[in-house]
C-alpha positions in Angstrom: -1.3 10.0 12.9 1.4 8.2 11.6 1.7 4.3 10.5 5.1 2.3 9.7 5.5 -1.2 8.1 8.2 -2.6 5.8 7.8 -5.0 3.2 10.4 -7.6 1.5 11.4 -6.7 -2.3 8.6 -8.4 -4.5 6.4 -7.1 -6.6 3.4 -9.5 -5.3 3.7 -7.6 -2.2 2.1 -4.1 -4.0 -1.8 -5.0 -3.4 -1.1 -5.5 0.3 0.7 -1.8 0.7 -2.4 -0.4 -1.5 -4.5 -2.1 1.2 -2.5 -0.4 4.1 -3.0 3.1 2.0 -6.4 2.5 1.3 -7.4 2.0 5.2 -4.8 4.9 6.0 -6.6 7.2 3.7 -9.9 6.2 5.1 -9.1 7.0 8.7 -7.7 10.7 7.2 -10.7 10.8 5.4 -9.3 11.8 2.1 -10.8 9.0 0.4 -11.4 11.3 -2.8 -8.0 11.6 -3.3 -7.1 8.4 -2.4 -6.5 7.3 -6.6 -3.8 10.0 -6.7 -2.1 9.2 -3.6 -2.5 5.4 -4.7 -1.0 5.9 -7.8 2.1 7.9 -7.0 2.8 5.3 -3.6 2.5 2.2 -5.5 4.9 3.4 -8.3 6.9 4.9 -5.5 7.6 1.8 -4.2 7.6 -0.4 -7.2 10.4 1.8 -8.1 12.0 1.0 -4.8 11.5 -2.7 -5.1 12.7 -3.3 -8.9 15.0 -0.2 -9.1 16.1 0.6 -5.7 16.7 -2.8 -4.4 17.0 -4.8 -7.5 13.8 -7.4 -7.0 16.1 -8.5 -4.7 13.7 -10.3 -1.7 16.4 -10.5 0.8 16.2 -6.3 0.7 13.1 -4.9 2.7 11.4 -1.7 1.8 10.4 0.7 4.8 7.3 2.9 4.4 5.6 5.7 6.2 2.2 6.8 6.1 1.4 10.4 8.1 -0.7 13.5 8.3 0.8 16.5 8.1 -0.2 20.2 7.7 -2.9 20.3 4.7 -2.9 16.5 3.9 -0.7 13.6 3.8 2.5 12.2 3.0 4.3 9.0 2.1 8.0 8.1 2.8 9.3 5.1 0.9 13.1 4.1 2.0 15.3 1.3 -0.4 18.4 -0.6 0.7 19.8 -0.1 -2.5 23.0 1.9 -4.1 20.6 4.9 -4.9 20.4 7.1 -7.9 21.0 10.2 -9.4 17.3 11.9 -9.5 18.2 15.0 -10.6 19.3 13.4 -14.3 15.3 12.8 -14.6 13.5 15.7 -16.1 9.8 16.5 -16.2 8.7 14.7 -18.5 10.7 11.6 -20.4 11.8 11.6 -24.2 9.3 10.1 -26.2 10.4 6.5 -26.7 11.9 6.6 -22.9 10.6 4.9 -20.2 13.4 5.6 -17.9 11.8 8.2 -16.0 8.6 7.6 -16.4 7.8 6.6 -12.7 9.1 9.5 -11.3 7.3 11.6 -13.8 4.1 10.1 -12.7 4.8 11.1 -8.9 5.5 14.5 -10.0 2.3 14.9 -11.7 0.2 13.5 -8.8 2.4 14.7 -5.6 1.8 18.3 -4.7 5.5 17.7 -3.1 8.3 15.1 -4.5 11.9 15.1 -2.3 14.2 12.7 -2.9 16.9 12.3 0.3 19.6 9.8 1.1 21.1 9.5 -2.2 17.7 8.5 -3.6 17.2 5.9 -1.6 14.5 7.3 0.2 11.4 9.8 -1.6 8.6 11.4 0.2 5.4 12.1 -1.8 3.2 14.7 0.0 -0.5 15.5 -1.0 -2.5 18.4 0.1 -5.4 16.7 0.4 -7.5 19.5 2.5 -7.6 22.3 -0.5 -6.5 20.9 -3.7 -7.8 22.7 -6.1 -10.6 20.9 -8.6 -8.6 23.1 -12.1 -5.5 21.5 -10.5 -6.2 17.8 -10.4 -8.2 18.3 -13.8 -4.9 19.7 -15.5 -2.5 16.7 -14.0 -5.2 14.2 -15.2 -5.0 15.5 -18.7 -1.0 16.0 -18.7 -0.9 12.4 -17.8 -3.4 10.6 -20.3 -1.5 12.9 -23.5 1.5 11.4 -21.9 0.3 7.9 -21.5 -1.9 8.8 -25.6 2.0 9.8 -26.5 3.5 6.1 -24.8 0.7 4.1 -26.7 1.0 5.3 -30.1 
């Protein structure tokens, strides 16, 4: 099962692609999963939109939504100049936001690719046997990050 759409470059436009996800999820039945897979999409393409394409609404952001062996992935595709995501480490400096997005999808993605000159990232989940220790340990390396942001 796989399902396409594209979107213009605004931010407004996030709560109708978490919409599409959520009804994509429920139809793959991974609704359990569906805050991780939320998460990592929605600052997927937010990233695409602000970063990728500049905010700029003339430029359209593509996304796919498909099965695939052992869960589901998300491709998110930019028209902009793309970027160098190898100079983004695991997790940012404190102080640094720069980063931060991508560290977030790494955390919650069992799979992060970046292709095209970063202009397109696929996010896949392995929805059918992650393991409970697993998701436990990314939800506590993200709230010390997000404790370590706040203060």
């Amino acid at each position: 099962m796989t399902e396409q759409f594209v979107i213009q470059s605004d931010i407004a436009l996030l709560p109708s692609v978490e919409e599409r996800l959520f009804h994509f999820c429920h139809l793959c039945h991974v609704g359990n999963y569906y805050s991780a897979v939320s998460v990592a999409t929605l600052q997927a393409v937010e990233n695409a939109i602000v970063h990728g394409n500049g905010a700029d609404s003339a430029k359209s952001v593509a996304l796919t939504m498909g099965t695939c062996r052992g869960g589901l992935f998300v491709e998110v595709v930019d028209q902009g100049a793309g970027f160098d995501y190898d100079a983004f480490g695991d997790l940012p400096a404190e102080g640094q936001v720069a980063g931060e997005g991508i560290f977030v999808m790494r955390q919650l993605a069992d799979k992060l690719t970046f292709a095209d000159g970063g202009r397109k990232v696929r996010l896949e989940f392995a929805v059918a046997g992650i393991d409970p220790a697993d998701a436990m340990e990314r939800v506590a390396i993200l709230r010390n990050h997000w404790a370590t942001v706040a203060a």
